[in-house]
MIKOL-654468 format. One line per 3 residues: number of its first residue (from 1); for each residue x, y, z of C-alpha. Coordinates in steps of 0.001 Angstrom, whole numbers. Layout:
<sites>
NUM> X Y Z  ... $
</sites>
This chain:
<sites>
1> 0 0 0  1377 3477 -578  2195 5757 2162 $
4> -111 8229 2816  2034 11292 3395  -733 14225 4049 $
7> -3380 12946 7082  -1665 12032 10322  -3387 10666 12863 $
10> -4645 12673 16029  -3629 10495 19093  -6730 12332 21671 $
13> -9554 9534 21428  -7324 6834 21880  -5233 8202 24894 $
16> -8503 9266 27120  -12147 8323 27048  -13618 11404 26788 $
19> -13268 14483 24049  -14990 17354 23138  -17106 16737 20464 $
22> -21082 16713 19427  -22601 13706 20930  -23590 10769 18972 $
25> -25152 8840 21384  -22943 6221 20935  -22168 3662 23969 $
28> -22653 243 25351  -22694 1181 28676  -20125 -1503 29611 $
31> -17691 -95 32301  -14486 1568 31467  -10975 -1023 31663 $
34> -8059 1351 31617  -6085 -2557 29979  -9011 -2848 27361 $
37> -8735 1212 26321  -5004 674 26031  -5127 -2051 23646 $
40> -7850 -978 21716  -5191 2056 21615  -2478 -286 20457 $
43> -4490 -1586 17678  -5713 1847 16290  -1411 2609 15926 $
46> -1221 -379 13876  -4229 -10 12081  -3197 3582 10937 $
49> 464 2133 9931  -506 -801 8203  -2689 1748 6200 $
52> -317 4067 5069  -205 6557 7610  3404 7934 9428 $
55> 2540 10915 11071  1296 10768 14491  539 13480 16717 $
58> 191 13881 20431  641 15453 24054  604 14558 27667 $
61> -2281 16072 27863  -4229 13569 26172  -4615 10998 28818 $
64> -2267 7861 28077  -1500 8354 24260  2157 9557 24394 $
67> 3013 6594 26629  1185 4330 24215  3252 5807 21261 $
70> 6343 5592 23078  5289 1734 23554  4317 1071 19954 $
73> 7327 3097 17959  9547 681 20372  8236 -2305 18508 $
76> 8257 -272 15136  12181 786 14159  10335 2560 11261 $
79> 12419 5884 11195  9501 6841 8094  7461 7872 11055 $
82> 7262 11172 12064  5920 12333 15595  5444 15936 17434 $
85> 3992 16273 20354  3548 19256 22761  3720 20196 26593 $
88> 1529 22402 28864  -1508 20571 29961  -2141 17899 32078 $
91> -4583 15038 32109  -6084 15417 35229  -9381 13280 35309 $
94> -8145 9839 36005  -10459 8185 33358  -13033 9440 35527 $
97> -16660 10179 33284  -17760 12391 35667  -14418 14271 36416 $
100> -15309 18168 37029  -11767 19094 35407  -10447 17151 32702 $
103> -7372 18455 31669  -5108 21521 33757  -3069 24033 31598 $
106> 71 25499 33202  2871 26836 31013  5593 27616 33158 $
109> 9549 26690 32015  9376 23800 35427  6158 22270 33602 $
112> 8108 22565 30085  11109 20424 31718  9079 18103 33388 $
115> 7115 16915 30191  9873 17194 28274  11467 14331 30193 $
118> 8731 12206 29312  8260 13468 25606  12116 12209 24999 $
121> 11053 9334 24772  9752 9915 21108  12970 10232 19979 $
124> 14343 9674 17116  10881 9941 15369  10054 13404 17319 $
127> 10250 15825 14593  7862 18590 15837  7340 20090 20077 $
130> 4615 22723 20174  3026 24764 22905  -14 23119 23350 $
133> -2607 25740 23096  -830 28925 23580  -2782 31905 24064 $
136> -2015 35419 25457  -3320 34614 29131  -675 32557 30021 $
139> 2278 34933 28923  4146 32164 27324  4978 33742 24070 $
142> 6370 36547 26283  8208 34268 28693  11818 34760 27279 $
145> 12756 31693 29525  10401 29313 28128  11641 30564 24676 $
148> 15300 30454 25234  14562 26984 26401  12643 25380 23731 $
151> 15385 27152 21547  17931 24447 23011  15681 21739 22330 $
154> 15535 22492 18810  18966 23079 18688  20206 20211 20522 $
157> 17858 17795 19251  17038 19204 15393  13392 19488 16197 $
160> 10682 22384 14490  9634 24163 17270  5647 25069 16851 $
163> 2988 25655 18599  -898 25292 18379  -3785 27636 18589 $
166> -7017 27579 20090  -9765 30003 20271  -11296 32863 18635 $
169> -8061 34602 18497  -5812 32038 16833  -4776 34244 14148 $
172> -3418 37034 16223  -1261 34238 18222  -305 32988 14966 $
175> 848 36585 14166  2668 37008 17688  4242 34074 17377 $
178> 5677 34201 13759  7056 37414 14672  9469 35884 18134 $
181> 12832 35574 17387  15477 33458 19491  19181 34676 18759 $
184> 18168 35770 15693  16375 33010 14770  12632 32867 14119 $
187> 11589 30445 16215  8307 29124 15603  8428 26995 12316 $
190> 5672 24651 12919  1825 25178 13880  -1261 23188 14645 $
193> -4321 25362 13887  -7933 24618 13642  -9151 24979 9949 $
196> -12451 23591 8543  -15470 24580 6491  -17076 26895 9428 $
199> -13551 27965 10741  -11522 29546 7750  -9724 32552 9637 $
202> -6169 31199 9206  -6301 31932 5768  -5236 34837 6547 $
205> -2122 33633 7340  -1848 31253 4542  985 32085 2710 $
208> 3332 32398 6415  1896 29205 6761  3125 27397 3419 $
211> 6571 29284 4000  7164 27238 6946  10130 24847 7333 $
214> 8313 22346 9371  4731 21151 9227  1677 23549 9206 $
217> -917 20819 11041  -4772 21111 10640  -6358 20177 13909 $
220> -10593 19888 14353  -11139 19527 10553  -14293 17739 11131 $
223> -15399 20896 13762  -15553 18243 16286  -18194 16260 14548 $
226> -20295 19354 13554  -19917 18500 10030  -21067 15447 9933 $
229> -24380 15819 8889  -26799 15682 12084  -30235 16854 13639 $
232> -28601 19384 16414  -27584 22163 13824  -30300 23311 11746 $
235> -28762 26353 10362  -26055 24030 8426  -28707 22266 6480 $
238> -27578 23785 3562  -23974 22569 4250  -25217 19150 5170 $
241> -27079 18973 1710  -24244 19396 -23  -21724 17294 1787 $
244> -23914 14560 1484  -24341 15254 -2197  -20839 15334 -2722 $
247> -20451 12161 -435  -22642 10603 -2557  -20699 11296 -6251 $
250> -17575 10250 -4850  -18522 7388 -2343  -17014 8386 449 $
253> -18703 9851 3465  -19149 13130 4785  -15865 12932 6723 $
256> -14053 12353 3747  -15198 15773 2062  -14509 17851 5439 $
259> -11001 16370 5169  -10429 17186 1430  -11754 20054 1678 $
262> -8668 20931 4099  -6127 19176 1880  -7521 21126 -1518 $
265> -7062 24329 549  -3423 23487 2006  -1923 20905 -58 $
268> 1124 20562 1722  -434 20505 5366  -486 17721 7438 $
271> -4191 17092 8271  -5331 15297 11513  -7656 12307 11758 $
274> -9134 11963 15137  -10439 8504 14520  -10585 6124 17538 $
277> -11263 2712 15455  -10777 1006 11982  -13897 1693 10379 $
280> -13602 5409 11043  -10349 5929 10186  -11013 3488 6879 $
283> -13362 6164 6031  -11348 9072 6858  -8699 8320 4542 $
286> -10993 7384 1689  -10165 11342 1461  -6918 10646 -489 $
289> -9017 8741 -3135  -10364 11829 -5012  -10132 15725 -5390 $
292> -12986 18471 -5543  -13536 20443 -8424  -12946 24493 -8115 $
295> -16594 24908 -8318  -17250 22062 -5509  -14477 23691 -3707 $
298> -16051 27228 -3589  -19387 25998 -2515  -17917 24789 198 $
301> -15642 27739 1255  -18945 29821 1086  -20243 28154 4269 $
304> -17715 29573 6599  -18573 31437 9763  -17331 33931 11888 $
307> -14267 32800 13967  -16041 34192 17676  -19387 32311 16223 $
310> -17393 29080 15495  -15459 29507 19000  -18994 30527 21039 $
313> -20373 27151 19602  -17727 24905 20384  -17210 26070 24023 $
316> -21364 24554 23980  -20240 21054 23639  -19580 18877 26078 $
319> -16916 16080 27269  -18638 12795 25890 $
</sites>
């Protein structure tokens, strides 16, 4: 099978239980087995190799998936595979459903070594360590200690520093950030940004973003499940008519036209599955199997929202 060089796979469904996303109302009800989660974990890895993919991405903050990378690349000796990850939060919530706090964010140059240790681990196949969701309220992008630090990693260990953004003010991090320098160095070469038919606002950053030397990632292309067609958002009707129409011409499903659309608009970006089994991410990278015409394409860009609409929406789902 050929590799698949432009979706990675998003390591937060099968490193904790719970994500924020529109609710299916999918479950068995069986009770949750931390050994059974982990090799159902295991299995998604090798499912997503055997099928071409060699980009993986994750962070401590998603539960157990960096340990269960650092586990699986052991067995691999694959040096094709390509990993970033990213410090700053914590999984906090103990595989607990009904955990108050699920994850804690702290971005201080202690909580950058500590992870760090762990994150190691991924080497040789690290390529990428980003800021995981830095925004102005932490004063990390200002915190010259921080930045003269991950400056030695990259250094030291030839990684692409990056970041990723979250939040109805991604763009002006994005413009903060590509603007630090590190003896005379810009520093940030790498960033994982939410892009999608409702959220288009890095666009306006597109050419930075192609300009890059390491990856420009697309996080959330599926708008945590709002675009697959369902009975919650009326107001995208219109959007859900034509997915489904285009689903149907090329035999793929809705997924697969959210992630195209993402790949037409940034070729060379590296964009995320967040698939937690076979069968979705089967159908998630039925979106290498065909491209959208111009026309198709513009339809779909005409759907876009407002970036503080998009954001106001998302912060209304829940953990599920």
């Amino acid at each position: 099978m050929r590799e698949i060089n432009n979706i990675g796979l998003g390591t937060a469904a099968i490193g904790r239980p719970l994500y924020i996303n529109v609710n299916q109302g999918v479950g068995n009800g069986e009770p949750f087995s931390l050994p059974e989660f982990k090799k159902k974990g295991f299995q998604v890895l090798e499912d997503a190799y055997n099928k071409g993919v060699r980009y993986f991405d994750t962070s401590p903050g998603y539960g157990i998936a960096e340990e269960l990378l650092v586990n699986w690349l052991k067995e691999k000796k694959d040096l094709s595979i390509q990993v970033s990850t990213k410090w700053g939060y914590t999984y906090v919530a103990n595989f607990d459903p009904n955990a108050k706090v699920h994850e804690e964010k702290e971005h201080s140059l202690v909580n950058l070594n500590k992870q760090w240790e762990l994150s190691k681990q991924l080497l040789p196949y690290l390529k990428v360590y980003q800021i995981h969701s830095a925004t102005f309220d932490t004063g990390v992008l200002d915190n010259v200690e921080v930045l003269k630090r991950l400056h030695e990693l990259k250094k030291e260990y030839k990684l692409s520093i990056g970041l990723s953004t979250t939040g109805d003010n991604q763009t002006e991090v994005l413009e903060k950030a590509l603007a630090i320098q590190v003896e005379g160095e810009t520093l940030f070469q790498s960033f994982q940004c939410t892009f999608n038919i409702l959220d288009q606002s890095v666009l306006k950053y597109k050419d930075a973003l192609e300009k890059l030397s390491g990856p420009f990632i697309i996080k959330e292309a599926l708008a945590n499940g709002r675009l697959i067609p369902n009975q919650s958002y009326s107001e995208y009707s219109g959007l859900y008519n034509l997915m489904t129409s285009l689903a149907l011409k090329y035999a793929v499903g809705a997924d697969a036209i959210a992630l195209r659309f993402c790949m037409e608009t940034f070729p060379a970006a590296m964009v995320l599955s967040g698939a937690n089994n076979n069968m979705h991410l089967e159908a998630n990278l039925k979106a290498n199997q065909f491209s959208l015409t111009q026309t198709e394409m513009e339809q779909l860009n005409a759907f876009g929202i407002a970036s503080e609409n998009y954001w106001k929406e998302r912060k209304q789902l829940e953990w599920n």
